[in-house]
N, CA and C of each residue as an Amber inpcrd file, in Angstrom:
protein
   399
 105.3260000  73.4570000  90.6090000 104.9490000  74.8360000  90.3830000
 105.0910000  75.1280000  88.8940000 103.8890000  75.5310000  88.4770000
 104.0320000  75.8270000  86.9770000 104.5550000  77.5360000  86.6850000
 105.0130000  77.9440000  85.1920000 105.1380000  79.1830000  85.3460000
 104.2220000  79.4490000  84.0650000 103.9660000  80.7590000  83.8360000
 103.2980000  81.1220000  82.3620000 103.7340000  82.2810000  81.9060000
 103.6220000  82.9210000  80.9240000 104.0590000  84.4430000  80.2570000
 102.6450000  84.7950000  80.5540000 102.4380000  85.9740000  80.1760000
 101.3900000  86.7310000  80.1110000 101.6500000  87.9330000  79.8900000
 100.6090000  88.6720000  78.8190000 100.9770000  90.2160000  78.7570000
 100.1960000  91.0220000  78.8360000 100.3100000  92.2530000  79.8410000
  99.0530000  93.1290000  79.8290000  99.5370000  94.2320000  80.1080000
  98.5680000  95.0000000  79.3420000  98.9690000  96.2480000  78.7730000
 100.2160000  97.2750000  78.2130000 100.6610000  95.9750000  77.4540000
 101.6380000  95.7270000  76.1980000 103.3260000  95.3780000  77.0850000
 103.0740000  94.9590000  78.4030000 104.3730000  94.5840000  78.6910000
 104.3230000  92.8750000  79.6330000 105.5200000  92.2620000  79.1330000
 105.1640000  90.9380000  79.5280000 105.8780000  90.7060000  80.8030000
 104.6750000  89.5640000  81.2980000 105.1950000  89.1730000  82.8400000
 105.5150000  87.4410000  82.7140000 106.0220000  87.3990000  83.4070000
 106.4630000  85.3360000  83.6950000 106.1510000  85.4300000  85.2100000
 104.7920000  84.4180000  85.6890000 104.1350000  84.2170000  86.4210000
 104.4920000  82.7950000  87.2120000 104.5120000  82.5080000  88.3360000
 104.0300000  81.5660000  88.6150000 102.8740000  80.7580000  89.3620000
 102.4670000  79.7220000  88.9090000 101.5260000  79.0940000  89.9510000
 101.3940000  77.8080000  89.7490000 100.1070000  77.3810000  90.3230000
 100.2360000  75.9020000  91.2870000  99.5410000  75.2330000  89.8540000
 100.2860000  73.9830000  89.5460000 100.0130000  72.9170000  88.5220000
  98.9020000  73.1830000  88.5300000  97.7290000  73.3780000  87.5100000
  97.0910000  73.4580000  86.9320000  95.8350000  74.0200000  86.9100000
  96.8020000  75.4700000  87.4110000  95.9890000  76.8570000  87.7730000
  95.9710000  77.7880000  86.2940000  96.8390000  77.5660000  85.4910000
  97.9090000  78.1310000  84.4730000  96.4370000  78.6060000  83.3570000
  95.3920000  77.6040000  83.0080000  94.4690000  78.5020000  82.3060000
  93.6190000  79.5760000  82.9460000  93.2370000  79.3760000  84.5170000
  92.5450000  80.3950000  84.9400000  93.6040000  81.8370000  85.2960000
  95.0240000  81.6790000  84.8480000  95.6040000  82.6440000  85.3930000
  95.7410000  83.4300000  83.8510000  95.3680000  82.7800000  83.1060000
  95.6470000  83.4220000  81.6670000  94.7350000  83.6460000  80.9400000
  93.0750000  83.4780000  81.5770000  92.1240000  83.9720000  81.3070000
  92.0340000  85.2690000  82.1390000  92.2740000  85.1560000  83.4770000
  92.4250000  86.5050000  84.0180000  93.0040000  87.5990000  83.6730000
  94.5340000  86.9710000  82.9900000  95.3910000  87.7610000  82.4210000
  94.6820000  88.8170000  81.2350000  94.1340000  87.6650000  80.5450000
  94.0740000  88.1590000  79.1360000  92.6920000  89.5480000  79.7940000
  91.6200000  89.2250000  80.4810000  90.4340000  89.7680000  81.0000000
  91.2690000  91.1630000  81.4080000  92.2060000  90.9860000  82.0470000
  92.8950000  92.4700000  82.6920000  93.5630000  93.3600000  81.6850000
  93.8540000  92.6710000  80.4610000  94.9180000  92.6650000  79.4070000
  93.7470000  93.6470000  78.4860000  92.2090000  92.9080000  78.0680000
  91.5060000  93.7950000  77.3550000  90.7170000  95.4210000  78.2290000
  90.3440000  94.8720000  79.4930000  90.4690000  96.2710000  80.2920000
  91.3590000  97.0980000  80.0770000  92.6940000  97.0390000  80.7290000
  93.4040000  98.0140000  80.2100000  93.9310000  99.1090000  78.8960000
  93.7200000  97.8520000  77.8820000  93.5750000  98.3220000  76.4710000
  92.6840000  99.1210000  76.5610000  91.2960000  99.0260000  76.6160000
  90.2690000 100.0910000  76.1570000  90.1700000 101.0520000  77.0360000
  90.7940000 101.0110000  77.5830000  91.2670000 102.1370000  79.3080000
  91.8030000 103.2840000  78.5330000  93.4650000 102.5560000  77.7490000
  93.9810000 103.4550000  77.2860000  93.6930000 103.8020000  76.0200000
  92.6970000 102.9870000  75.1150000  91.6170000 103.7120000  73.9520000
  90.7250000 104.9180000  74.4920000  90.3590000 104.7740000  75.4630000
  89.2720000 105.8830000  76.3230000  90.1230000 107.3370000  76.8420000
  91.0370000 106.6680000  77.6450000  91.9740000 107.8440000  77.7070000
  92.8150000 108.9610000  77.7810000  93.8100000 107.7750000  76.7270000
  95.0560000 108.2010000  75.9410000  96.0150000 107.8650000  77.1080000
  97.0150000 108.5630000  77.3540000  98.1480000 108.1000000  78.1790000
  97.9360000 108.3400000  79.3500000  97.8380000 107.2780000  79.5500000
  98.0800000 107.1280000  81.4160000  99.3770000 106.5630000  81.9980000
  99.7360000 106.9350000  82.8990000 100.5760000 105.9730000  83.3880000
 100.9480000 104.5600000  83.9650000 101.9780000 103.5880000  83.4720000
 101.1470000 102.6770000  83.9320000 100.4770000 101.9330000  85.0760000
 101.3310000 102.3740000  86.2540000 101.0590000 102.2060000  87.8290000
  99.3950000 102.4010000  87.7320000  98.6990000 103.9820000  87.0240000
  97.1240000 104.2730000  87.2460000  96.6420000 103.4230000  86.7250000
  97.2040000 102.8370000  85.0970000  96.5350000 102.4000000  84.5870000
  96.2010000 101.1720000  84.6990000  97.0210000 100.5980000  85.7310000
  96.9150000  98.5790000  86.0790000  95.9170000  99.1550000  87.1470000
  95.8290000 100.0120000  87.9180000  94.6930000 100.5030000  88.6700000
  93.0500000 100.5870000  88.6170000  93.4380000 100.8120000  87.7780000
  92.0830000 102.1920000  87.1300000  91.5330000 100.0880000  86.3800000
  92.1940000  99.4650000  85.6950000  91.7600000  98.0260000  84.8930000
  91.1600000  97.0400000  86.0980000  92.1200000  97.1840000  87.4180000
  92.0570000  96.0880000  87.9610000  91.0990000  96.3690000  88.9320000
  90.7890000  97.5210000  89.2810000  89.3390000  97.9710000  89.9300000
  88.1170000  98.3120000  88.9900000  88.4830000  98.0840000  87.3460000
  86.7800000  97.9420000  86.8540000  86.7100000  96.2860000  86.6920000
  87.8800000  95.2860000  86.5940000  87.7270000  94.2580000  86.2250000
  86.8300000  93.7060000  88.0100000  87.5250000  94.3560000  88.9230000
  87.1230000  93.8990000  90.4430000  85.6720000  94.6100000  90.5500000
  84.7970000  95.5770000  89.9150000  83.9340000  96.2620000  90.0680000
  82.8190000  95.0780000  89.4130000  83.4520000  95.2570000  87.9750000
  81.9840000  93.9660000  87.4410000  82.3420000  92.5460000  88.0960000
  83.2050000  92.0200000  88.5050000  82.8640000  90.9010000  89.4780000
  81.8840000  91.1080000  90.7770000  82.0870000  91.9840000  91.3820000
  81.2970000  92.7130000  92.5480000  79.7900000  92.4720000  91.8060000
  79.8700000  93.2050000  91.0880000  78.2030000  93.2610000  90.1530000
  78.1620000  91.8090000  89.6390000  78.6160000  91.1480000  89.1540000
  77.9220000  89.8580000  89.2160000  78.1130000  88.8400000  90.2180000
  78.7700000  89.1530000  91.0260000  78.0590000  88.7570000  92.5140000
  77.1840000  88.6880000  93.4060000  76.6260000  90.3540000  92.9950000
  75.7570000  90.8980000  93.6160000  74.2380000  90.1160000  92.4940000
  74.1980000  89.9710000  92.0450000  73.5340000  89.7390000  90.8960000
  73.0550000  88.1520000  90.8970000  74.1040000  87.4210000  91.5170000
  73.3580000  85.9810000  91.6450000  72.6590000  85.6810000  92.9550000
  72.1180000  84.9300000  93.3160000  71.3290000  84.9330000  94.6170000
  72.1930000  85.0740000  96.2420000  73.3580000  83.8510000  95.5370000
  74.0740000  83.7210000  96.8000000  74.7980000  85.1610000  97.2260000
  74.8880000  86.2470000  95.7380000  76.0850000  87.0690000  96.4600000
  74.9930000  88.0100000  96.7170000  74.0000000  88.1010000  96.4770000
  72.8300000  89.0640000  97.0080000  73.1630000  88.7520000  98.5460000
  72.6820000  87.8080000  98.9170000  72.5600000  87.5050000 100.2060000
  73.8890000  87.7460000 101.1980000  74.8090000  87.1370000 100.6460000
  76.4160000  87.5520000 101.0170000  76.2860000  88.9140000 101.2530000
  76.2680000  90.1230000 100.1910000  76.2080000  91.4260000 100.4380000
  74.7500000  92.3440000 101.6560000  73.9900000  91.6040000 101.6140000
  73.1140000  91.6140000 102.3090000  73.2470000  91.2480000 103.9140000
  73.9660000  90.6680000 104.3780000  73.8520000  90.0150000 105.7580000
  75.5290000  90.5080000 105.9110000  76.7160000  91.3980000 105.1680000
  77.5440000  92.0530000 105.7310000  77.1590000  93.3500000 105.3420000
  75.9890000  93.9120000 104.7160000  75.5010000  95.1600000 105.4080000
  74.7560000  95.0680000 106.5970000  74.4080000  94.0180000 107.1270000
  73.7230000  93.7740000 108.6520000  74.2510000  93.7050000 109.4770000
  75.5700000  93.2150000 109.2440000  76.8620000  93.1180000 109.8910000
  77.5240000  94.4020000 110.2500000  77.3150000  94.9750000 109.2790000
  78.1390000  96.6550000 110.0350000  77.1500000  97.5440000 110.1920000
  76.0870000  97.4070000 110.2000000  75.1490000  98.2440000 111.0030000
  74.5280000  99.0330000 110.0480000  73.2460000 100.0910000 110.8680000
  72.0630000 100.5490000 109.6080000  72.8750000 101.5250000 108.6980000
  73.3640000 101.7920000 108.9990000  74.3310000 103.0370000 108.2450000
  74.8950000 102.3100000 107.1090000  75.0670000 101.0620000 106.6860000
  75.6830000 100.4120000 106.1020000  74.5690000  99.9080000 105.0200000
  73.2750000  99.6740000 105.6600000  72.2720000  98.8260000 104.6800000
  71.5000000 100.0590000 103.8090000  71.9670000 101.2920000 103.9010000
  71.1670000 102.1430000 102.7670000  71.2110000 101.6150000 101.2310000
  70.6330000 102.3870000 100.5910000  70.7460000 101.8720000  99.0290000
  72.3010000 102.1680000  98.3920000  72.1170000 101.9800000  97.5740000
  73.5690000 102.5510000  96.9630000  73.2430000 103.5640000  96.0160000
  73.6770000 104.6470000  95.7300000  73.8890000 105.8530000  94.9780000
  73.3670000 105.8090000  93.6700000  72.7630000 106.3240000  93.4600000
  72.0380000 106.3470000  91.5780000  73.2260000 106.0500000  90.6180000
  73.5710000 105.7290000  89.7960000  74.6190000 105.3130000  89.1200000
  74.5180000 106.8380000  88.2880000  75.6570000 107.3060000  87.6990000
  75.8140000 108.1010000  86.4000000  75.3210000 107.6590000  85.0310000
  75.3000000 108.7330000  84.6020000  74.7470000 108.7610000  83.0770000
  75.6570000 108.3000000  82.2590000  75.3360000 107.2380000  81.4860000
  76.1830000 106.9150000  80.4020000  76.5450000 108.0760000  79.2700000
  77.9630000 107.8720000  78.8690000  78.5140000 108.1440000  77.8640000
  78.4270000 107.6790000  76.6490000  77.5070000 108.5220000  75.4390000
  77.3710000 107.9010000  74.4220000  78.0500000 106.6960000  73.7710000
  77.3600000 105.7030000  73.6120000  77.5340000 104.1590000  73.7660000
  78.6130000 103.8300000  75.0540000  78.4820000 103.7480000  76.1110000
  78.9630000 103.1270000  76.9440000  78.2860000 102.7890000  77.7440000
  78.6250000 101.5070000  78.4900000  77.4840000 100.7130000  79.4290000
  77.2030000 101.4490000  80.4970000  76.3040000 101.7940000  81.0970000
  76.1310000 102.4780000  82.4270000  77.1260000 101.7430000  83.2110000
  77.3630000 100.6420000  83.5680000  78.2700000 100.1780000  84.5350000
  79.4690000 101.1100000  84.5170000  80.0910000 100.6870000  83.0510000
  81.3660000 101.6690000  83.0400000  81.5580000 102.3460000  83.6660000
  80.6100000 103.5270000  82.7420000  80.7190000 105.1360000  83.1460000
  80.4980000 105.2660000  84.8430000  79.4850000 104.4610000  85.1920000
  79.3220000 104.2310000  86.8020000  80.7960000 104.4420000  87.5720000
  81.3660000 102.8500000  86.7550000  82.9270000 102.4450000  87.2160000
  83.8220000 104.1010000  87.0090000  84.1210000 104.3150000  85.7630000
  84.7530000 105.5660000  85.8100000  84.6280000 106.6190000  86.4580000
  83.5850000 106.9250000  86.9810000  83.3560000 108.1840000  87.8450000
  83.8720000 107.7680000  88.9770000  83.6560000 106.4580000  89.4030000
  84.1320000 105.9480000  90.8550000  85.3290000 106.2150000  90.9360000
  85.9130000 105.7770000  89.9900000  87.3270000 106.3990000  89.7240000
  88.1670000 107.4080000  89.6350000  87.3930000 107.9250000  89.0990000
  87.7650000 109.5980000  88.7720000  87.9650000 109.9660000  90.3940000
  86.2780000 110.0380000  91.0370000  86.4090000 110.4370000  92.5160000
  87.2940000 109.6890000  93.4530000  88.1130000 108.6380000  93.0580000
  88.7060000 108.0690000  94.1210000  90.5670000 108.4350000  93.4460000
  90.3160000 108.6410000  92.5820000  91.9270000 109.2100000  91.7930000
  92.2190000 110.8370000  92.7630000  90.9030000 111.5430000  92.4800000
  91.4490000 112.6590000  92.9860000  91.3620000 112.8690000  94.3560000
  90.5550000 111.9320000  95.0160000  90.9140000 111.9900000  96.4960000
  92.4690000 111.2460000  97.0830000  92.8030000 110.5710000  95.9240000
  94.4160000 110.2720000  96.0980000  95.5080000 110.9680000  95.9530000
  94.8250000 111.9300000  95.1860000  96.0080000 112.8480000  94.3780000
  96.2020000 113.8790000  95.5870000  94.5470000 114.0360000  95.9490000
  94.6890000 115.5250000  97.0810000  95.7710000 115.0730000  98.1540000
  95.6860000 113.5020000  98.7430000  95.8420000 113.0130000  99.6130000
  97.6790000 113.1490000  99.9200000  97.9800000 113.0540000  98.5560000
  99.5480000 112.9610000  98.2710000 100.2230000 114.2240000  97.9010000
  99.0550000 115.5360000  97.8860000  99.3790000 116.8040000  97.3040000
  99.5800000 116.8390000  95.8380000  99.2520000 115.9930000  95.0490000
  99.4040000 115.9120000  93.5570000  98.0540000 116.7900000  93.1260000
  98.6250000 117.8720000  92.3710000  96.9820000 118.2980000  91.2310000
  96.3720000 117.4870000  90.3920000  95.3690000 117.3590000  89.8980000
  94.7260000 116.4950000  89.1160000  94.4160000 117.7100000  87.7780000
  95.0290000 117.0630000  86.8830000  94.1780000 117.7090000  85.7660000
  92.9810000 117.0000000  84.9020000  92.1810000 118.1540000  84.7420000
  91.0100000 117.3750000  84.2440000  91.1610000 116.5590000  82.9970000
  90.0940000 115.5030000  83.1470000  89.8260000 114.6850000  82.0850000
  91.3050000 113.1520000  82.0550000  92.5110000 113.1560000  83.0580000
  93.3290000 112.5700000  83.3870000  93.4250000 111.7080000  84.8360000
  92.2610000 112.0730000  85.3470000  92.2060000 110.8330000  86.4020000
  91.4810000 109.6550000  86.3660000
């Protein structure tokens, strides 16, 4: 069993895993490590519980999208919307408007967020203040 350091979003972890997993765990690292950074460039202070959140569901969002994007995960996503029925195979939602220079994905990703922060917050009785979820 190997171990590695790794640091993301400025605090360090000591990891372990299986002999000679150690670069794909520290490319991931580092991948989650620059998400979060520009998370909290975009911002400002978050906390960090939201903010390993808010990184590790846009880093899990553009994998989704380039999944969806190569043939096999077309098809993958395609035949488990067939799988759960017609209600399931509609289109998916117009994406949002980008934010001056930001990728539509993002801003896509962030709104998803936003709406799924404050349906957490309601959920737990927490207020949301704007521009902080």
């Amino acid at each position: 069993m190997a171990e590695v350091s790794v640091e993301v979003a400025g605090r360090a972890y000591r990891l372990a895993c299986r002999d000679g997993d150690e670069p794909g765990l520290l490319a991931a690292a580092a991948r989650l490590d620059a998400t979060a950074t520009q998370l909290t460039r975009n911002l400002g202070g978050v906390a960090e519980n939201r903010l390993l959140l808010m990184a590790a569901l846009l880093v899990t969002g553009q994998l989704i999208e380039e999944e969806e994007r190569s043939p096999a995960g077309a098809a993958v996503a395609h035949l488990d919307a067939a799988r759960q029925g017609p209600e399931h195979s509609a289109a998916p939602p117009a994406p949002a408007t980008p934010h001056a220079g930001e990728p539509l994905a993002l801003s896509a990703l962030a709104d998803q967020l936003e709406r799924l922060a404050a349906r957490l917050e309601a959920a737990a009785g927490v207020e949301s203040t704007p521009g902080t979820a």
